[in-house]
PLY file of the C-alpha trace (Angstrom):
ply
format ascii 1.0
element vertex 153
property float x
property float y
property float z
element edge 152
property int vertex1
property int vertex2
end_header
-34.64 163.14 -28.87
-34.96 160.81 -31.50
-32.66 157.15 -31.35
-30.59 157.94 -34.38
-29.83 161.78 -32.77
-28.64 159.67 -29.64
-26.61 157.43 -31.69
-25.18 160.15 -34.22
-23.91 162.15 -30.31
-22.63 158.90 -28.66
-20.70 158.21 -32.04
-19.77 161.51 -32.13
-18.29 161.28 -28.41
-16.75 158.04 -28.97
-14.53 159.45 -31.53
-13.49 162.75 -30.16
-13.05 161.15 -26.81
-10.56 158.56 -28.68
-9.10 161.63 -30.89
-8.34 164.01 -28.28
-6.88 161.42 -25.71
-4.73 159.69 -28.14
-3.39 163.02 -29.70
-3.24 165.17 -26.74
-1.24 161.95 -24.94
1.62 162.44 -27.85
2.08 165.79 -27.11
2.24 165.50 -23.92
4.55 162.50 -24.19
6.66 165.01 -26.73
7.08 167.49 -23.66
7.86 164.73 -21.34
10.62 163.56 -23.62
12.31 160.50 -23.32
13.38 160.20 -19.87
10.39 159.33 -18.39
7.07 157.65 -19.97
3.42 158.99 -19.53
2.82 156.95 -16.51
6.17 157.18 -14.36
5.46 161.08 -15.47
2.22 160.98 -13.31
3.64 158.84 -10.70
6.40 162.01 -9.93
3.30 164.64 -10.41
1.61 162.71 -7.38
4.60 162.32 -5.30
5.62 165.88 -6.03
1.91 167.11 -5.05
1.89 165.19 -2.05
5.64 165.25 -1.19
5.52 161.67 0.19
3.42 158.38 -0.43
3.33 154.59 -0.64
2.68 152.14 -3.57
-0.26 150.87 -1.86
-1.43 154.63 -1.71
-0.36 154.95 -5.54
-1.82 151.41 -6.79
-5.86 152.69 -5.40
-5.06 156.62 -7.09
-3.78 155.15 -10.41
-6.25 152.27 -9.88
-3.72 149.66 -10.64
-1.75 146.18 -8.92
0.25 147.15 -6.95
3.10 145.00 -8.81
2.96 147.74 -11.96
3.13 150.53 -9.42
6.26 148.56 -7.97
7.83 147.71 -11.74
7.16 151.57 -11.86
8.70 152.71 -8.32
11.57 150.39 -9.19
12.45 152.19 -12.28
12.20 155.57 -11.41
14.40 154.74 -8.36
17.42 153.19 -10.42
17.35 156.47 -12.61
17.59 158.20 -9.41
14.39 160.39 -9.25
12.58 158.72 -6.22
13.75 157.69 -2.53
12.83 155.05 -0.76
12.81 155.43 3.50
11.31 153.17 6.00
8.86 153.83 8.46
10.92 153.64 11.70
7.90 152.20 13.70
6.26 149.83 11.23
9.41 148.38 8.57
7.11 147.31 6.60
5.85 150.49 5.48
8.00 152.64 2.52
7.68 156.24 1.98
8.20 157.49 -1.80
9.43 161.09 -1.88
11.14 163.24 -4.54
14.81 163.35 -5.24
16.80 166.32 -6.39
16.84 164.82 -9.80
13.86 163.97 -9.33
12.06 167.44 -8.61
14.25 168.96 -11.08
13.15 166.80 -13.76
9.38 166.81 -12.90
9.96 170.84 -12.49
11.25 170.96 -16.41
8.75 168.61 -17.83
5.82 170.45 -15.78
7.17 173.62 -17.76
7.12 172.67 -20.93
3.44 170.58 -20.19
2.37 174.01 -19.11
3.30 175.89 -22.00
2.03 173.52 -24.28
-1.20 172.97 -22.76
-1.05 177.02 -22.28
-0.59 177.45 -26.46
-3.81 175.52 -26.64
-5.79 177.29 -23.81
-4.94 180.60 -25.68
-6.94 179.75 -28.32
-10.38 179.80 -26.61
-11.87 182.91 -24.95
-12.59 183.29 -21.35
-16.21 182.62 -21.48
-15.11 179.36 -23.36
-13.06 178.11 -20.94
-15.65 178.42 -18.19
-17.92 176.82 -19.83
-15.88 173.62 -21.24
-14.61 173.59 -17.61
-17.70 173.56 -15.82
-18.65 171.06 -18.42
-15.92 168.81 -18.19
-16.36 168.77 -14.09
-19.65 167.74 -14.33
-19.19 165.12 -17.05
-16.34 164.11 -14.71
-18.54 164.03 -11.60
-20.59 161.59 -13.74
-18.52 159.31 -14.59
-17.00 159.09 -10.89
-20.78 158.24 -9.88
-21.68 155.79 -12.41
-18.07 153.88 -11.73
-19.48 153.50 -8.28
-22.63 152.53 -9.02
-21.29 149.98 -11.27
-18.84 148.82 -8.86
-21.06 149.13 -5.92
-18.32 151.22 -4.16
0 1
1 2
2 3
3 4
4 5
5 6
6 7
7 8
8 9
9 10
10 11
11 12
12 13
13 14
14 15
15 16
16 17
17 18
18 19
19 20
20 21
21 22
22 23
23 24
24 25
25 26
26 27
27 28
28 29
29 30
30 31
31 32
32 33
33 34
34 35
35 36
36 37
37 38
38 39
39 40
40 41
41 42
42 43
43 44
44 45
45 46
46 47
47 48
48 49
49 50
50 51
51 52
52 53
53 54
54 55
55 56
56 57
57 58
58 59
59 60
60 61
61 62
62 63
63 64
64 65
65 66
66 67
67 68
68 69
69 70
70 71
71 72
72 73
73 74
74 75
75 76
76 77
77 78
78 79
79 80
80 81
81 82
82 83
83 84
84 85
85 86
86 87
87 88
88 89
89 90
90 91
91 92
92 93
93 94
94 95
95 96
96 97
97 98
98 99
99 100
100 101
101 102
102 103
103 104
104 105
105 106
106 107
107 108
108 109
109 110
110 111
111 112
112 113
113 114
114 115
115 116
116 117
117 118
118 119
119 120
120 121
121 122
122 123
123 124
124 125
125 126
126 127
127 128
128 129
129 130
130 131
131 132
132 133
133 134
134 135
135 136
136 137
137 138
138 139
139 140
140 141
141 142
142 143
143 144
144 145
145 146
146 147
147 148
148 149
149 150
150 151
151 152
């Protein structure tokens, strides 16, 4: 492949990455509404998925200080959607779990996430989908690799 080929595809990558992420992130954020923003939005999906966590736990998922997790936690606690419960054995340690309000809220917004990201899904056949899928794993699975090398992990 020729250098200008290689530059015309990593230009090309560079913008639709930057497109896709910073359009498909408004309408996302439009589902979401304005209860919650993008970020405390994922925090709830990972609580809800694993039902109960730490900030230390969510800091190394989101790959973050653990002080913007905690500005985070703090929030979403004083609208009421998270609970906060000691570890009887070690004080130290919180548990993060789900409130009512909270699941409701991350049930709703999961809905209408769904059937937006569903409208766009519908537009692709089934042979499509496999394909970007299998794609997009692998292009994931690359990028998880070369982070480590990088970082020596």
């Amino acid at each position: 492949m020729k250098d200008t080929s290689i530059k015309e595809l990593i230009d090309q990558y560079i913008n639709l990455t930057f497109s896709i992420e910073k359009n498909s992130v408004q309408l996302i954020k439009g589902q979401i509404g304005n209860d919650l923003t993008s970020d405390q939005h994922y925090i709830l999906r990972y609580i809800n998925q694993r039902e109960e966590c730490t900030s230390s736990e969510l800091a190394d998922v989101f790959n973050v200080k653990k002080s913007a997790i905690t500005a985070i936690i703090e929030r979403l606690w004083k609208k009421g959607f998270i609970k906060r419960t000691r570890d009887e054995q070690d004080r130290r340690v919180v548990y993060l779990t789900l409130t009512e309000g909270g699941q409701e809220l991350f049930r709703e917004t999961e809905l209408r996430i769904y059937q937006l990201v569903g409208s766009l899904i519908k537009q692709f056949d089934q042979a499509e989908i496999e394909a970007f899928m299998k794609t997009y794993e692998k292009l994931n699975r690359i990028i998880l690799a070369t982070k480590e090398e990088m970082l020596g992990e």
